[in-house]
C-alpha positions as CSV (number, residue, x, y, z in Angstrom):
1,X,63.7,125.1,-135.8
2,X,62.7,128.7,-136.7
3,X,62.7,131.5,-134.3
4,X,59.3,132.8,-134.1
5,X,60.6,135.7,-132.3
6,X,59.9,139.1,-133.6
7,X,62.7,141.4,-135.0
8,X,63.4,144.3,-133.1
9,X,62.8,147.4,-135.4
10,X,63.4,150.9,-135.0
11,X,61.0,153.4,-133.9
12,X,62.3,156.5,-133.0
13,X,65.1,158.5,-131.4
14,X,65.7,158.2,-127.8
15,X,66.2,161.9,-128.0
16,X,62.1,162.1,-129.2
17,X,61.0,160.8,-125.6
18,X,60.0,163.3,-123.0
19,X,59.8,162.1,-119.7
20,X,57.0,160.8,-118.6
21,X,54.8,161.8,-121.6
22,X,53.7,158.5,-123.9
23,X,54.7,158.7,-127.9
24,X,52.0,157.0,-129.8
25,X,53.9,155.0,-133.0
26,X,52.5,152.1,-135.4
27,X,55.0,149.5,-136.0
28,X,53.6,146.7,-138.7
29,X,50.3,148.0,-138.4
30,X,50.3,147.4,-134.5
31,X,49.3,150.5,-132.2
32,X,52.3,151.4,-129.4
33,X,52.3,153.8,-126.8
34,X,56.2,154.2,-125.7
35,X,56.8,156.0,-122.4
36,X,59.9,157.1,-121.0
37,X,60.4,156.6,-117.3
38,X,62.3,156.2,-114.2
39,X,65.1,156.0,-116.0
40,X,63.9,153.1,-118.4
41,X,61.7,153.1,-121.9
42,X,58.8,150.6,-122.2
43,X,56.5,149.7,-125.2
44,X,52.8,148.8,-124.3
45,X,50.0,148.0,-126.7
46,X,48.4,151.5,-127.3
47,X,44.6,150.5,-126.7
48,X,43.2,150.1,-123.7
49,X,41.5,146.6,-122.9
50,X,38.3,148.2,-121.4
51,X,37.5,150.7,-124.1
52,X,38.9,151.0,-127.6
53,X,40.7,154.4,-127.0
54,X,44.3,155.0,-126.9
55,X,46.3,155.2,-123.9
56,X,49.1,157.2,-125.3
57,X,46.7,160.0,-124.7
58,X,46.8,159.6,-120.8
59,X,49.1,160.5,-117.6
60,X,52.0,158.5,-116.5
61,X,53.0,158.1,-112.6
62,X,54.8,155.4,-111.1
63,X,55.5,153.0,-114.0
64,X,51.8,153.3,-114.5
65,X,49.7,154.3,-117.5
66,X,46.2,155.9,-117.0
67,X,43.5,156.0,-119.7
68,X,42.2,159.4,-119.7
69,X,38.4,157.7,-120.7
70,X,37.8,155.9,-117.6
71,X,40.9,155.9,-115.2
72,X,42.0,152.6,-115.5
73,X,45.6,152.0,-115.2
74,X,48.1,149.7,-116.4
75,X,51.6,148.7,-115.1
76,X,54.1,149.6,-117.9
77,X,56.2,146.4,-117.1
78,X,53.6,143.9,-117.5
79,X,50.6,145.3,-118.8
80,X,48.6,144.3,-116.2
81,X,45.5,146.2,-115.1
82,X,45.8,148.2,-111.5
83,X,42.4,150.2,-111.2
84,X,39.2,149.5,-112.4
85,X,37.0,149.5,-115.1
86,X,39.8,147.5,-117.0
87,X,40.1,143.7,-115.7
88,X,42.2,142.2,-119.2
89,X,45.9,143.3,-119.3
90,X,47.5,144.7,-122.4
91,X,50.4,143.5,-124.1
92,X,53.8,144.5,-123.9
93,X,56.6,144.4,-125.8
94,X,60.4,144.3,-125.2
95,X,62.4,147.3,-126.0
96,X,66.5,147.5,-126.5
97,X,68.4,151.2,-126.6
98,X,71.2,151.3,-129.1
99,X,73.0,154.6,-129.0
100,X,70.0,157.1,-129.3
101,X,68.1,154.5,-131.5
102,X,65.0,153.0,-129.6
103,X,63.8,149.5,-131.1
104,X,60.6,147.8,-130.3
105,X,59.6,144.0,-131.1
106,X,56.2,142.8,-130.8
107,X,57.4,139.8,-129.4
108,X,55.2,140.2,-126.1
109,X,56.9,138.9,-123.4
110,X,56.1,136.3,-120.6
């Protein structure tokens, strides 16, 4: 049986990430927001569920994302919507660190 499964593909150097300030990249077409934070990198789908603007654009805090349009947030581990207007979570994608190399698949996980 064939693994469905993603690749993982490079997107950028670890180095490239400021703390707690998203990166906006495209990876097969795909919008990602990757944010750098307590001490880990995550890769979230870059538009927000509630309104089609980008969330790389917005403030981090607390493994949280906030969409500077209307204020909804979104947890960075699961996507999941934590403040109104949003209600639909956002996908997320897994992320491995190889030396300064950070790769992204868009393989959501469960």
């Amino acid at each position: 049986m064939a693994d469905d499964r993603a690749p993982f593909v490079r997107v950028c150097a670890l180095s490239e990430l400021d703390e707690d300030t998203p990166k906006r990249v495209e990876l097969d077409g795909t919008p990602v927001s990757l944010v750098r934070t307590v001490g880990e990198v995550f890769a979230i789908h870059d538009i927000c569920s509630h309104a089609n603007v980008s969330l790389s654009e917005g403030e981090v805090e607390d493994c949280q994302i906030e969409c500077w349009l209307h204020g909804s947030s979104f947890d960075l581990r699961t996507g999941k919507p934590s403040g109104l207007p949003a209600t639909r979570p956002v996908p997320v994608y897994p992320v491995k660190i190889e030396g300064d190399d950070v790769l992204v698949s868009l393989s959501q996980e469960s």
